[in-house]
C-alpha positions in Angstrom: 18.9 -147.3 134.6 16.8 -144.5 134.2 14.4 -143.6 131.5 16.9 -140.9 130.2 20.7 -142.2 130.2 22.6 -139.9 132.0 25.9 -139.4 130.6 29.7 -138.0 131.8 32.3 -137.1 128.9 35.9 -137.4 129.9 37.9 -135.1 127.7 36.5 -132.2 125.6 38.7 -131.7 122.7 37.9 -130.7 119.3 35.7 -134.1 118.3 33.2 -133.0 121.2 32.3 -129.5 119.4 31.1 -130.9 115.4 30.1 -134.7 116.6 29.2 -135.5 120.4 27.9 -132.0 120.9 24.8 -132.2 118.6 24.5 -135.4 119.8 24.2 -134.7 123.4 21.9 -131.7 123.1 19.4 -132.9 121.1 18.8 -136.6 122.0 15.6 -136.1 124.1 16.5 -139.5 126.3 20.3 -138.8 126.8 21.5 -136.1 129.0 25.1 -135.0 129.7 25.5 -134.5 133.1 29.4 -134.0 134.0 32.1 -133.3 132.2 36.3 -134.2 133.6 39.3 -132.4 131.7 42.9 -131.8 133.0 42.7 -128.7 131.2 41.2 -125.5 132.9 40.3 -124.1 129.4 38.8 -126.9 127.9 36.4 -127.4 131.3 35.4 -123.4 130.4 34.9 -124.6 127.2 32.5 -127.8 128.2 30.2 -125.4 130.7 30.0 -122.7 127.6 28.4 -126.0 125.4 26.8 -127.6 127.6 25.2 -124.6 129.5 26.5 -126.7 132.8 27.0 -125.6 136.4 30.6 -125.5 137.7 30.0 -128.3 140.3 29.3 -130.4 137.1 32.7 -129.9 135.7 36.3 -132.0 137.1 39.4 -132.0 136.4 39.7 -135.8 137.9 37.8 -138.3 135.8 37.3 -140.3 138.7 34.9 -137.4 140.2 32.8 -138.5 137.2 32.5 -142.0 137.8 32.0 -141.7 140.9 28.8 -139.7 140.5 25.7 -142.1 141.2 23.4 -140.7 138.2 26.1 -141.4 135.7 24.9 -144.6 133.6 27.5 -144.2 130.7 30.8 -142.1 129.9 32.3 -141.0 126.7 35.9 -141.3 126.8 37.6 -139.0 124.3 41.0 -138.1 125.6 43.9 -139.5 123.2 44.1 -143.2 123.5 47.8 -143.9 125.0 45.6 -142.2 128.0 42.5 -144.3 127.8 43.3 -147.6 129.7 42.7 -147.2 132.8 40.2 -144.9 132.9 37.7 -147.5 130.4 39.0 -149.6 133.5 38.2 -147.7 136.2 34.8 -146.6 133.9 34.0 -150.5 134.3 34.7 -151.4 137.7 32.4 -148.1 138.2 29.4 -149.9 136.8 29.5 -147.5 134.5 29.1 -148.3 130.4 31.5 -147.1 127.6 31.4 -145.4 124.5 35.3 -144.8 123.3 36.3 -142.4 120.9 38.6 -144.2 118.0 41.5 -146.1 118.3 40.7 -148.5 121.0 43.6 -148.4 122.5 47.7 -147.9 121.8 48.3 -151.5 121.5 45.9 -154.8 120.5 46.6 -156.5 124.3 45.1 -153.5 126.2 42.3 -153.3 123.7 42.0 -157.3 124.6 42.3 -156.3 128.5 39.3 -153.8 127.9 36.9 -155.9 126.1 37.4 -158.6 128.8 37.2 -156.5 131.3 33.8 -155.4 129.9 32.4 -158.6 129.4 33.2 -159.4 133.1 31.2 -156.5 134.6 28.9 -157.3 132.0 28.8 -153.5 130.1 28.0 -152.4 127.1 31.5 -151.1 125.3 31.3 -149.0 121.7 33.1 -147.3 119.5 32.8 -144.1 118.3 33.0 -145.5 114.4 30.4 -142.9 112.8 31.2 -143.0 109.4 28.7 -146.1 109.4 26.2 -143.9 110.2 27.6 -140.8 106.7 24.7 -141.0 104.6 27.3 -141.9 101.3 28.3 -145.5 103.7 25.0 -146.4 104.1 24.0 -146.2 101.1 26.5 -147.8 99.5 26.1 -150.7 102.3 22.5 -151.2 101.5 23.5 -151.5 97.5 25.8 -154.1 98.3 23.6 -156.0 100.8 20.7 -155.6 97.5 23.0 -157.5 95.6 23.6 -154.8 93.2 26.6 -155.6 91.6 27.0 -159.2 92.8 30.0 -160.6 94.6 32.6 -157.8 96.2 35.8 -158.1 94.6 37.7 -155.3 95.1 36.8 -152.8 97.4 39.2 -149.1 97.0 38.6 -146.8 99.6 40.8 -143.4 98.7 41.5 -140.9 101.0 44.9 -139.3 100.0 43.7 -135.6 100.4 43.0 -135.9 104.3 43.2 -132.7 105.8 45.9 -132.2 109.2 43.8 -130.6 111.5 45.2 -129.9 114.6 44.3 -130.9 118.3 42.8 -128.3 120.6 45.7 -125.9 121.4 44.9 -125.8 125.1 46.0 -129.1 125.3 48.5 -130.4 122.9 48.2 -128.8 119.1 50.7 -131.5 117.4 49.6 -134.8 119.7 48.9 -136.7 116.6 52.4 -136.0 115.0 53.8 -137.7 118.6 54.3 -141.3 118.6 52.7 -141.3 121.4 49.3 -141.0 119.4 50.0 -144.7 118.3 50.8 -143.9 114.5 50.4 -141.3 112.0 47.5 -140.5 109.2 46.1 -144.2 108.6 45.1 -144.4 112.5 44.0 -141.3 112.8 41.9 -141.5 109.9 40.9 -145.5 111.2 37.5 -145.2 109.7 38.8 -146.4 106.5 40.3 -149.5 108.1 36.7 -150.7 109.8 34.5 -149.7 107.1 36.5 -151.6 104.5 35.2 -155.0 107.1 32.1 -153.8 107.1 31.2 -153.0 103.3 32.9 -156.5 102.9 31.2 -158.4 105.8 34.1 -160.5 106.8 36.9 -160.2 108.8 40.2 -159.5 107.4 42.8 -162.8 107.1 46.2 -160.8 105.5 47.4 -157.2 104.9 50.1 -155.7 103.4 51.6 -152.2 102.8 53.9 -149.7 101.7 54.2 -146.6 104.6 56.1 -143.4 104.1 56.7 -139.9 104.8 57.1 -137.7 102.3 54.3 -134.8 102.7 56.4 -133.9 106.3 60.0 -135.2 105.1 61.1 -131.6 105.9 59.9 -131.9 109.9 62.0 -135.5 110.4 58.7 -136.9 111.2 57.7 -140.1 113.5 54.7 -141.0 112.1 53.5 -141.6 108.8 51.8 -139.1 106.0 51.1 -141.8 103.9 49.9 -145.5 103.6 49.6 -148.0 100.9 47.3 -150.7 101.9 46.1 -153.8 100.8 44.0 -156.1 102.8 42.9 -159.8 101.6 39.4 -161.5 103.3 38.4 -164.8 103.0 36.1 -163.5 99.9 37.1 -160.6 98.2 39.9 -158.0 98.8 40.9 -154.2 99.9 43.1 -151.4 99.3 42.8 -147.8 100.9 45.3 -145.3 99.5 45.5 -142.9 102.2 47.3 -140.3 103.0 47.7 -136.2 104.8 48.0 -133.7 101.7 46.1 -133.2 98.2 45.1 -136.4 96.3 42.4 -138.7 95.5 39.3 -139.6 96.9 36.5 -141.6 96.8 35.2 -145.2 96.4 35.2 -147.5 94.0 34.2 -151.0 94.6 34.2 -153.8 91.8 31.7 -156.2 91.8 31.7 -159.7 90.1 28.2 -158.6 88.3 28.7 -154.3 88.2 30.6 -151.7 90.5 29.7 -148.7 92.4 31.3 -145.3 92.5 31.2 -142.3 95.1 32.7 -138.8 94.9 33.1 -135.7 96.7 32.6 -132.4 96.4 35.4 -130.5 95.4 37.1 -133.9 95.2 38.3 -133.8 98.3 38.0 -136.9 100.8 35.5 -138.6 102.6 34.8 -137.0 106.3 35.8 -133.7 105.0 33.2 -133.1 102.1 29.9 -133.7 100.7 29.5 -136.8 99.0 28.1 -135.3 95.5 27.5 -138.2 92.9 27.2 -141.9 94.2 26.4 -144.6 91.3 26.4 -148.1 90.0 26.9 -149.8 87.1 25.8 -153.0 86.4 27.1 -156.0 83.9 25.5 -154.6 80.7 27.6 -151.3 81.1 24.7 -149.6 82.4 24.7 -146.7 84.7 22.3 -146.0 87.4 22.8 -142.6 89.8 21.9 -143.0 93.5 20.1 -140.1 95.4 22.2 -139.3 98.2 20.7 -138.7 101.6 22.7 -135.4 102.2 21.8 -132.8 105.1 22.1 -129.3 104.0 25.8 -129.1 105.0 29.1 -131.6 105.3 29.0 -130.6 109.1 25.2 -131.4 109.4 26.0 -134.5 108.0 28.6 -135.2 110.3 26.9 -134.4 113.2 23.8 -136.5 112.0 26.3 -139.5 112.6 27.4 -138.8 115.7 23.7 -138.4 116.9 22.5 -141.9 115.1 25.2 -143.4 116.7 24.4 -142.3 120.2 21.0 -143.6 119.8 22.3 -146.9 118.9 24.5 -147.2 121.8 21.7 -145.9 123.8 19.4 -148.5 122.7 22.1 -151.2 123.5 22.1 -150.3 127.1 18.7 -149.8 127.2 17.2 -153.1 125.6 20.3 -155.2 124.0 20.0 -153.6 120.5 23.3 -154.8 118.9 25.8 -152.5 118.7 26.3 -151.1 115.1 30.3 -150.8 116.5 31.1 -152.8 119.2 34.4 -152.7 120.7 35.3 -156.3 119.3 35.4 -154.0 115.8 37.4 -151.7 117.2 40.4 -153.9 119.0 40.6 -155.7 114.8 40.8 -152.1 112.9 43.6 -151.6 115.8 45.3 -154.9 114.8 44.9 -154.4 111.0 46.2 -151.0 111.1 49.1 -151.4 113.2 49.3 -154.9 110.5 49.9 -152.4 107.6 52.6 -150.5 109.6 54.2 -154.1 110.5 54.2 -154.8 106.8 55.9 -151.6 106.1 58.9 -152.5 108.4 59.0 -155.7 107.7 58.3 -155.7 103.7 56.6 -158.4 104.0 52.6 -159.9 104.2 51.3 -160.0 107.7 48.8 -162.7 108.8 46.3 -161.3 111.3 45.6 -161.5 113.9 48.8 -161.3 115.5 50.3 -163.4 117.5 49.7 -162.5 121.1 53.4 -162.7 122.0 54.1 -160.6 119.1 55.9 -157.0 120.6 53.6 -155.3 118.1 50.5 -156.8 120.1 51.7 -156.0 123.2 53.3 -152.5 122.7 52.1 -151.2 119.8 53.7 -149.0 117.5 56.3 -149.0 120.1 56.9 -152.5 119.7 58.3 -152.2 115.9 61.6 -150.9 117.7 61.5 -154.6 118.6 59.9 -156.2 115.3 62.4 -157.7 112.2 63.2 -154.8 109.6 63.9 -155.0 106.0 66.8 -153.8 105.3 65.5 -151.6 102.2 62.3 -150.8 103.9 60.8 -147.5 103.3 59.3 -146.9 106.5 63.2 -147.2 108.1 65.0 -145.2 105.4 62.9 -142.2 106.4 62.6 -143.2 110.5 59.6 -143.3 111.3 57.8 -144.9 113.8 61.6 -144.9 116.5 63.5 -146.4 113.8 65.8 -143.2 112.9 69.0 -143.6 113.8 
């Protein structure tokens, strides 16, 4: 590999403009050199950002990989789309940096991490809330021992906001089941960061899933998600959900807890965090400077760019990943756990089985999974169970 790692992105939607954009152009040792989308407008969009000539720019991702100086692509096109070209990527030589979910289902995500350890690649995920100043913080006050043991860990995010995808291509894709469920995947950074800020793996989850913010549209997917998750130490619940509500963080500690809010009280990823603090067994409070850019989207892009340097310095000199794919393929499983639970009304052990039609399909395999008969999640018919 070269000194500087030349990069192709496959897809350019709306992710590329606030996050892998200031990434891109201002890492001095990574350089984007092609771009693939199926869509004419989004390609005119790419050479506009990227100041690139038009023999850089494909509308067949295999153009891309084919290209000798490509070390690495970013894959960002919606996930029920992304198998075979993280294949292809591989069997190109080429390493991977995925944009979240892994995949539509926990056995492709299993098929792409193998195929990635045969062809000996480095495979990420593009999980950049680690790298949100308000995370990191709180991450290095936990690892400090502030507040002792993690009990409870309450990550809410009920006020996300429903942007849409880029109108040249599909405005509404996430609504489609297609897009492998509703707001709790979308918003997946909950699910891996709740792992993380506990250090363990998760064993059990267990949640309530509805649709009430879009009852009106007869939705498939879900507005809202109730989730708890049990680890072998300690436990978590994200509240989470498309509309106004809560959010924060609040984590209980056997010797303190911490607390983070936004500005405007709005939700993580969509706001400044403004007041982050802990308090510790005597009841007494200590406030935590936070590390905030200038701007929510300067903050933002920060992340994506610290997170490119990290995957960077993986393929360069076997830095470890700060999130692998391995990370990725469990949020998958303990997300599409929680809509399991839903269905099922009952307390799912992870990980799934591997012959388990939610493992191999996806949310397309609940149409095949036991439903509860007063379930939620089928009363309003979501998820193909209308009808």
């Amino acid at each position: 590999m070269t000194a500087v790692l030349k990069v192709g992105l496959i897809g350019c939607g709306n992710v590329v403009s606030y996050g892998h954009r200031p990434a891109l152009t201002t890492l001095p040792d990574v350089e984007l050199v092609a771009v693939a989308d199926i869509t004419p407008a989004r390609l005119e969009i790419a050479k506009q950002w990227f100041g690139l000539a038009d023999e850089n720019l494909y509308a067949d991702y295999r153009a891309v990989l084919a290209r000798a100086d490509v070390d690495a692509v970013v894959v960002t096109v919606p996930q029920q789309f992304r198998r075979q070209i993280v294949l292809d990527a591989f069997a190109a030589g080429k390493h991977v940096l995925s944009e979240k979910p892994i995949a539509d289902s926990p056995a492709v995500a299993d098929e792409l991490l193998q195929a990635a350890e045969a062809a000996g690649l480095c495979f990420g995920m593009v999980h950049n809330y680690h790298f949100l100043p308000e995370y990191r913080q709180i991450k290095q006050l936990l690892s400090a021992d502030t507040i002792g043991e993690v009990r409870v860990a309450t990550l809410q995010y009920m006020s996300v906001i429903d942007y849409p995808g880029a109108k040249e291509y599909a405005a509404d894709w996430r609504h489609q089941l297609t897009a492998g469920g509703g707001v709790l995947m979308d918003m997946i950074h909950a699910v891996y960061l709740a792992e993380w800020l506990l250090g363990q793996e998760a064993q059990q989850v267990q949640a309530f899933v509805d649709a009430p913010e879009y009852a009106h549209r007869q939705p498939k997917i879900e507005d809202l998600a109730l989730v708890q998750i049990a680890f072998p130490k300690g436990y978590a619940t994200i509240h989470m959900g498309w509309g106004e509500g809560v959010g924060g963080v609040d984590i209980t500690g056997a010797e303190g807890h911490i607390r983070l809010h936004y500005k405007d009280y709005q939700t993580s990823g969509f706001n400044q965090p403004i007041e982050l603090y802990s308090v510790d067994k005597s009841w007494k409070r200590t406030d935590h400077a936070l590390e905030n850019l200038p701007t929510h989207m300067d903050n933002i892009a920060r992340s994506f760019t610290q997170l490119w340097a990290n995957f960077a310095d993986a393929i360069r000199d076997g830095t470890p990943m700060m999130a692998p794919a391995s990370a990725g393929k469990r949020a998958l499983e303990l997300a599409l756990g929680a809509y399991l639970s839903g269905v099922s009304g009952r307390t799912i052990t992870l990980p799934l089985p591997t012959d388990h039609p939610v493992y191999l399909k996806g949310l397309l395999g609940m149409a095949e999974a036991e439903v509860w008969e007063h379930s939620t999640t089928k009363r309003v018919g979501i998820f193909g169970l209308r009808g």
